[in-house]
Residue, then its C-alpha position, 0 to 999 in steps of 0.5 A: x500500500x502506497x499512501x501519501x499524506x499531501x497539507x497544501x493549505x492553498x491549492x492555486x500555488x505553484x509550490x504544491x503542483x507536485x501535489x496534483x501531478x500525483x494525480x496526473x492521469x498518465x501517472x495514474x494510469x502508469x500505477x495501475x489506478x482504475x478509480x480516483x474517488x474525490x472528496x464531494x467537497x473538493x468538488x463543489x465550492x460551498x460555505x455555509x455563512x453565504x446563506x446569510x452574509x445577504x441579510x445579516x453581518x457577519x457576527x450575526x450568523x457567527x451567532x449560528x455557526x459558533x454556537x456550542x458543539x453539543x446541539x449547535x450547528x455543527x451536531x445538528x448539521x452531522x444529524x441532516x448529513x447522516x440521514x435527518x430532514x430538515x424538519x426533524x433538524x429544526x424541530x429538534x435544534x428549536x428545543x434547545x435554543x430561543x426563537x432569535x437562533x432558531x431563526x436563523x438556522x430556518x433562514x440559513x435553509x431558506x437561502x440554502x442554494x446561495x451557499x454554493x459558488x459552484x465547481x472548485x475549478x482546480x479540481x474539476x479540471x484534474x477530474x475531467x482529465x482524469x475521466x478523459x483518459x479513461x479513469x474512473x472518477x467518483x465523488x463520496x463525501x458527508x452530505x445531506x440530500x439536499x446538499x447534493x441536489x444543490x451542488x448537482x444544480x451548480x456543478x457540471x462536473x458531478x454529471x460528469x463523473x461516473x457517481x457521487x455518493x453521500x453519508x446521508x446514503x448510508x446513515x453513516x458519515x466519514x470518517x466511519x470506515x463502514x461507508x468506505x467499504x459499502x461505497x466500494x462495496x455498492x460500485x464494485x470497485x476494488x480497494x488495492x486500484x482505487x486512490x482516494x483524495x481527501x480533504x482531512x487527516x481523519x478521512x485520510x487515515x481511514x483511506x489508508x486502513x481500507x488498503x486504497x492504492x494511495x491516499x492523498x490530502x488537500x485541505x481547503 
C-alpha cells in the first residue's frame, strides 16, 4: 500500500503542483489506478455563512455557526448529513435554543442554494482529465440530500463523473470506515486500484486502513 499524506493549505500555488501531478492521469494510469474517488467537497465550492452574509453581518450568523458543539450547528448539521430532514433538524435544534437562533438556522435553509459558488475549478479540471483518459472518477463525501441536489444544480462536473455518493446514503458519515467499504462495496470497485483524495487527516487515515492504492490530502 502506497499512501501519501499531501497539507497544501492553498491549492492555486505553484509550490504544491507536485501535489496534483500525483494525480496526473498518465501517472495514474502508469500505477495501475482504475478509480480516483474525490472528496464531494473538493468538488463543489460551498460555505455555509453565504446563506446569510445577504441579510445579516457577519457576527450575526457567527451567532449560528459558533454556537456550542453539543446541539449547535455543527451536531445538528452531522444529524441532516447522516440521514435527518430538515424538519426533524429544526424541530429538534428549536428545543434547545430561543426563537432569535432558531431563526436563523430556518433562514440559513431558506437561502440554502446561495451557499454554493459552484465547481472548485482546480479540481474539476484534474477530474475531467482524469475521466478523459479513461479513469474512473467518483465523488463520496458527508452530505445531506439536499446538499447534493444543490451542488448537482451548480456543478457540471458531478454529471460528469461516473457517481457521487453521500453519508446521508448510508446513515453513516466519514470518517466511519463502514461507508468506505459499502461505497466500494455498492460500485464494485476494488480497494488495492482505487486512490482516494481527501480533504482531512481523519478521512485520510481511514483511506489508508481500507488498503486504497494511495491516499492523498488537500485541505481547503
Amino acid at each position: 500500500m502506497i499512501c501519501t499524506e499531501d497539507f497544501s493549505p492553498n491549492r492555486n500555488d505553484c509550490k504544491n503542483s507536485c501535489d496534483y501531478c500525483d494525480l496526473c492521469a498518465q501517472k495514474i494510469i502508469e500505477n495501475g489506478i482504475t478509480d480516483v474517488v474525490f472528496d464531494l467537497h473538493l468538488l463543489v465550492d460551498w460555505d455555509a455563512r453565504r446563506t446569510l452574509e445577504s441579510y445579516y453581518p457577519d457576527y450575526i450568523g457567527e451567532v449560528l455557526f459558533s454556537y456550542e458543539p453539543e446541539w449547535g450547528f455543527e451536531f445538528h448539521e452531522a444529524l441532516r448529513e447522516s440521514g435527518w430532514s430538515i424538519e426533524c433538524a429544526l424541530e429538534s435544534f428549536s428545543e434547545h435554543h430561543g426563537p432569535a437562533v432558531t431563526w436563523l438556522y430556518r433562514l440559513y435553509f431558506e437561502n440554502f442554494l446561495h451557499g454554493f459558488l459552484g465547481e472548485r475549478e482546480r479540481f474539476a479540471a484534474v477530474a475531467r482529465d482524469l475521466t478523459a483518459k479513461g479513469v474512473r472518477v467518483w465523488a463520496l463525501g458527508n452530505a445531506s440530500q439536499e446538499w447534493v441536489d444543490c451542488a448537482r444544480t451548480t456543478c457540471p462536473i458531478l454529471g460528469e463523473i461516473n457517481g457521487v455518493s453521500a453519508s446521508y446514503e448510508y446513515h453513516l458519515r466519514k470518517p466511519n470506515i463502514m461507508i468506505y467499504r459499502d461505497f466500494l462495496s455498492k460500485n464494485g470497485l476494488s480497494a488495492s486500484s482505487t486512490v482516494f483524495v481527501e480533504s482531512d487527516l481523519r478521512s485520510l487515515k481511514t483511506a489508508q486502513r481500507i488498503e486504497c492504492a494511495f491516499a492523498k490530502l488537500f485541505t481547503l
